[in-house]
N, C-alpha and C positions, 0 to 999 in steps of 0.2 A: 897654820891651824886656825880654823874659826871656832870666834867665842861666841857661843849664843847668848843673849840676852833672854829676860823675863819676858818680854813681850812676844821673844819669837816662841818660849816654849808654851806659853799661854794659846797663840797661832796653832800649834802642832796642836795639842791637847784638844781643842775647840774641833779642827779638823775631824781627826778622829773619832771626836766623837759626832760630829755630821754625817760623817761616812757609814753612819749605823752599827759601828762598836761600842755598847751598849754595859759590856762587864767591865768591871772599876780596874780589876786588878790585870785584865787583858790591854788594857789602855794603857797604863799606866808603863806595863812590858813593852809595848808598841815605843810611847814614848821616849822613855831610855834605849831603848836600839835604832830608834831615827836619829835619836840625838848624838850619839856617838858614830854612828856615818856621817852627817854633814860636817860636826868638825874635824871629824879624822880626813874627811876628806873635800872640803872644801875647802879655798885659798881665801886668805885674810879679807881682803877685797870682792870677795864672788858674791854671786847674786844668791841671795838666799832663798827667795818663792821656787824662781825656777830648778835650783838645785833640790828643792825638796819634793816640787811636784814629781820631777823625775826620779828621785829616789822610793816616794811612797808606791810610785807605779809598778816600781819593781816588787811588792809584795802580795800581787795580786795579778790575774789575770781578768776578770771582769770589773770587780767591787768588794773595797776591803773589807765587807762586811763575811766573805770567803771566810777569814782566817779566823771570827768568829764562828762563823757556821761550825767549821772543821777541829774547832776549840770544844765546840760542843758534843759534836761526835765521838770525838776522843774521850771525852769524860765517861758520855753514854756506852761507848763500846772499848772501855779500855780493857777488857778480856776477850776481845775480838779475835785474838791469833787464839787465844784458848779454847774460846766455845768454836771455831773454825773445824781446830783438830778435835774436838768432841763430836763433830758433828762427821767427820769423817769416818773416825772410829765407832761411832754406833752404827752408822751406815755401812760397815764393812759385817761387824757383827751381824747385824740384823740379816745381812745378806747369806752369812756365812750359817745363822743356827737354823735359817729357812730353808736351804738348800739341802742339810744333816737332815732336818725334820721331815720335811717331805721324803728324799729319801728313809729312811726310819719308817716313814709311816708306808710306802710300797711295800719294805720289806718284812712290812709286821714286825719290829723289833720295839722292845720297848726305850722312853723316852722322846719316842716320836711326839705326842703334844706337847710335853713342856719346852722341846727346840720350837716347836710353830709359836704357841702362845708369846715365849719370850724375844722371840724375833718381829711379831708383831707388833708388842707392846715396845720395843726399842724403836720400831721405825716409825709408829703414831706419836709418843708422847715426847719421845726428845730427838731425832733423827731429824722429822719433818716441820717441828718447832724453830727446831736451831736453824734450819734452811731457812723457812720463811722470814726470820728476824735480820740473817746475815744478809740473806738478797735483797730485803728494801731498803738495807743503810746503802747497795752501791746503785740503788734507782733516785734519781732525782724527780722526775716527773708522774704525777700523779697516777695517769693513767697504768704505768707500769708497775707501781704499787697496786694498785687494783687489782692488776692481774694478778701478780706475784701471791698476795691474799687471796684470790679465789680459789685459785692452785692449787697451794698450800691447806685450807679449810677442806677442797674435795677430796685430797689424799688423805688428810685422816682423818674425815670423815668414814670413805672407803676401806681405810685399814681396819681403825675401830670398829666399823661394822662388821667385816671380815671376823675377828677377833669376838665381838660378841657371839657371831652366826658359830663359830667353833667352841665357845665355852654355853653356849644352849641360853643366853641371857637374854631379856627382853631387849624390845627397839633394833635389832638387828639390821634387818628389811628396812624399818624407816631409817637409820643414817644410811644405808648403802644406797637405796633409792634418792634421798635426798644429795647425795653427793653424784650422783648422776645427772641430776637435775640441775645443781650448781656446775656441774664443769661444763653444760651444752649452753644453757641458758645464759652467764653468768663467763664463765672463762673463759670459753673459745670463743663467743663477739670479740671480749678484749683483747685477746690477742692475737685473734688475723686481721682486726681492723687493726690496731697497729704494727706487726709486724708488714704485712700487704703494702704498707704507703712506704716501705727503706726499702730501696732495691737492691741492695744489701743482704737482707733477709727478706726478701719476697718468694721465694723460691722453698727454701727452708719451712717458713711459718704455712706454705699453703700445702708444703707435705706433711710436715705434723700436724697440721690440723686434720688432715685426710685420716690419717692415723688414727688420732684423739678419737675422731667422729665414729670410725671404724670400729673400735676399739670399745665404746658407750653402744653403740650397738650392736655389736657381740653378747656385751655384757646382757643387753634388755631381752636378747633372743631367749635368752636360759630363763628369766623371770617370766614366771606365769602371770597372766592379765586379768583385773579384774573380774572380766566374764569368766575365762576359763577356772580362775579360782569358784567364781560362787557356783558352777556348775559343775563342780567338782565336790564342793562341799553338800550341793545339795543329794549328788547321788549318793556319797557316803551315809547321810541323813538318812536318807533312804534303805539304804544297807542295813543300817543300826535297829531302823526302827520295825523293821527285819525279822531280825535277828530277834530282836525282843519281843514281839508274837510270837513267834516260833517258840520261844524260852518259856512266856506267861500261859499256853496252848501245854506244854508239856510236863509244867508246874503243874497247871489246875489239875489235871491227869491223875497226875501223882498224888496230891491232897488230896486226890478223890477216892483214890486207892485204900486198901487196909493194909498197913503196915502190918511187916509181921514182928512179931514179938522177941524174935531169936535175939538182936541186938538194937534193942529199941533206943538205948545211947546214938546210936550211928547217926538213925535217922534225925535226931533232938541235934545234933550236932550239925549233921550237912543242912537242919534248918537254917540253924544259926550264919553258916558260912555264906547262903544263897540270900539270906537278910541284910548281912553286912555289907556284901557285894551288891545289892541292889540301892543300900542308904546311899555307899559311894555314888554309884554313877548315877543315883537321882542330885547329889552335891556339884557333882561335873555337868550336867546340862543345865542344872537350873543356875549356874554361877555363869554357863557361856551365854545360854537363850533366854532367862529371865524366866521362865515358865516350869511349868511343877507337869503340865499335861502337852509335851512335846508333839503326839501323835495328829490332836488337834490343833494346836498351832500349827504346824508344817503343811497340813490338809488346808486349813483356811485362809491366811495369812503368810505362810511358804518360810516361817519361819526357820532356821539352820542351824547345824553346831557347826561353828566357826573351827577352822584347822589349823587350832593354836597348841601351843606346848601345855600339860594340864601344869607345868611345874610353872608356867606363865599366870594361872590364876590361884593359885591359894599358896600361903602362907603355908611354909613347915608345918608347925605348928596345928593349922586348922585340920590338916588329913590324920596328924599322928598320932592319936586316940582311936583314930578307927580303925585304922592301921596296924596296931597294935592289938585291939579286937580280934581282930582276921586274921594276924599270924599267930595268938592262941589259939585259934579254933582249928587252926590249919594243921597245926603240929597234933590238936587232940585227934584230929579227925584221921592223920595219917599212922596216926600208933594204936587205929581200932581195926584199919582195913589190909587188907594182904597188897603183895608187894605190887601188882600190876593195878592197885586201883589207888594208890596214893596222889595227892595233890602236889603239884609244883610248886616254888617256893621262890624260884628265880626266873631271872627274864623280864619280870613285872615292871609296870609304870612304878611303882611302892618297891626299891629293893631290898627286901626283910633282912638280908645274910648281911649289909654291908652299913650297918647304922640307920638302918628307914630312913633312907632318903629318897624324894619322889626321883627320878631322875626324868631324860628329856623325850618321853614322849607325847604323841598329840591326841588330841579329846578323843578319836576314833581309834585310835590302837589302844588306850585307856581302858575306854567301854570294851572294846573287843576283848582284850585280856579277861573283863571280869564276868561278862556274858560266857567265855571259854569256860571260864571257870564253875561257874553255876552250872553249865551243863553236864561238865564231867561229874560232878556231885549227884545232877538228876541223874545220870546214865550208871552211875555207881548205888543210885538208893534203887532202880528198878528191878537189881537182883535182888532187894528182898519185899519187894512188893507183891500181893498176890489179887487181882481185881476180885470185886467180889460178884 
């Protein structure tokens, strides 16, 4: 059995720590387990350098700084077999309330959103997290990190947006667009330039990329394009404003008329309602276009109502005074008039029956709704209008 001396474990120590083991108390551990192999197993008389070269070689395959690296790992990921099987089980989840939900939702049965929502939201915030984290502890190489992050950032991005686009919530369109951009731009350079060079996976990576590529452009086919949006938006513009000659041509008409006297409430009343509806949708275009005189900007300047959700630009709050307005007026108006000339109360951008909440309509169904609705008021006061 060899006795080590102080000099030789002062040697190991020093070692050690050249070889780039840098934690006191990892050293320290190293030391005591070298030390008891060379005497346990080295002979009174043996060489001691080279019995130890040989020995430390054996706990490493490149550079003992390995066993630090892998020290550190293990601290950083010592729930690694747990967050593993979390990431499997949400993953199985998420798979299993999206497939109920979808079905549910063909079948018109209720439940069908909250399996989607909830499936969504498991596969974006901890499904596709816990991947991205597990798979760059087993990439060494930078490049593969990179990928593995783009990846990982464009699917939930994608999901998320998904997820928004179903709960009517702003920014929809820009992450999903954005995560299109990231997986062509961004992901798929990285990984068919690296997978392409292992012929190994050359074959593989240049069909899922086929795929991916396929697959993003699928996706872009269904998205309407700039042009086609703003020319879409402008004919609607043009519908609108329409519609509302039509309506201001049929008002003046009628203001010009003599009321008759039999229920002169009515008329005082369907004023009020064709008021309120005109304040809103003058609140709706000047909050998307900036301008109070639509007719003239669009003619001059080609100015448009953007076809966004009206529940996208105001605040609760700002519509639900008016809101409020116009479904008393709504209820006076239909407990003066008989039964085939009553106002509608549902279906609206503003759901009165269900808490006034705006729900997710866009600027043009909006306006249309309250243009409808003024008309049916003028077409209900012209029975007791008599011109003079």
């Amino acid at each position: 059995m060899y006795q080590l001396k102080d000099r030789h474990i002062d040697f190991i120590l020093n070692d050690i720590s050249a070889r780039g083991v840098t934690i006191e108390d990892l050293q320290y551990n190293l030391l005591d387990h070298i030390c008891c192999i060379i005497e346990k197993n080295l002979e009174e008389n043996g060489d001691f350098e080279n019995f130890y070269k040989r020995t430390v070689q054996s706990f490493f395959k490149n550079d003992l700084k390995e066993i630090e690296d892998e020290t550190i790992s293990l601290v950083i990921f010592k729930h690694y077999y747990t967050m593993k099987k979390i990431m499997l089980v949400s993953g199985t989840v998420s798979a299993a309330f999206l497939t109920i939900g979808l079905a549910f939702k063909f079948m018109h049965w209720p439940g069908a959103g909250m399996c989607i929502v909830l499936s969504i939201g498991l596969l974006s915030l901890l499904f596709l997290p816990l991947m991205f984290i597990l798979k760059i502890k087993e990439k060494k190489e930078t490049k593969d990190k990179l990928t593995i992050a783009f990846g990982a950032f464009a699917g939930i991005l994608i999901s998320l947006g998904t997820l928004f686009k179903v709960m009517h919530w702003p920014y929809a369109n820009m992450m999903m667009t954005s995560s299109l951009f990231i997986t062509l731009l961004l992901f798929l350079p990285f990984y068919f330039f690296s997978g392409v060079r292992n012929p190994e996976t050359k074959v593989n990576t240049i069909v899922s990329s086929i795929l991916i590529l396929s697959a993003c452009g699928l996706l872009l086919t269904l998205m309407r394009s700039p042009k086609s949006s703003q020319m879409r938006e402008r004919i609607m513009t043009e519908d609108y404003l329409r519609s509302q000659e039509i309506f201001n041509t049929a008002y003046a008409q009628l203001d010009n008329a003599k009321i008759d006297s039999a229920k002169p409430e009515w008329s005082n009343i369907g004023k009020n309602i064709i008021s309120i509806c005109e304040e809103m949708k003058s609140k709706i275009v000047v909050r998307e276009t900036g301008t109070k005189d639509l007719a003239k900007e669009f003619a001059t300047s080609e100015i448009v109502i953007g076809d966004n959700q009206v529940i996208d630009n105001f605040e609760q709050t700002q519509m639900a005074t008016i809101a409020e307005k116009l479904k008393t007026e709504i209820k006076k108006y239909n407990s003066a008039v008989k039964e085939g000339e009553k106002l509608y109360e549902t279906g609206m951008f503003y759901d009165f029956q269900n808490g006034g909440k705006m729900q997710a309509f866009s600027n043009f169904n909006a306006l249309e709704q309250l243009t409808r609705l003024q008309m049916l008021v003028l077409n209900n006061e012209r029975g007791l209008v008599t011109c003079n």
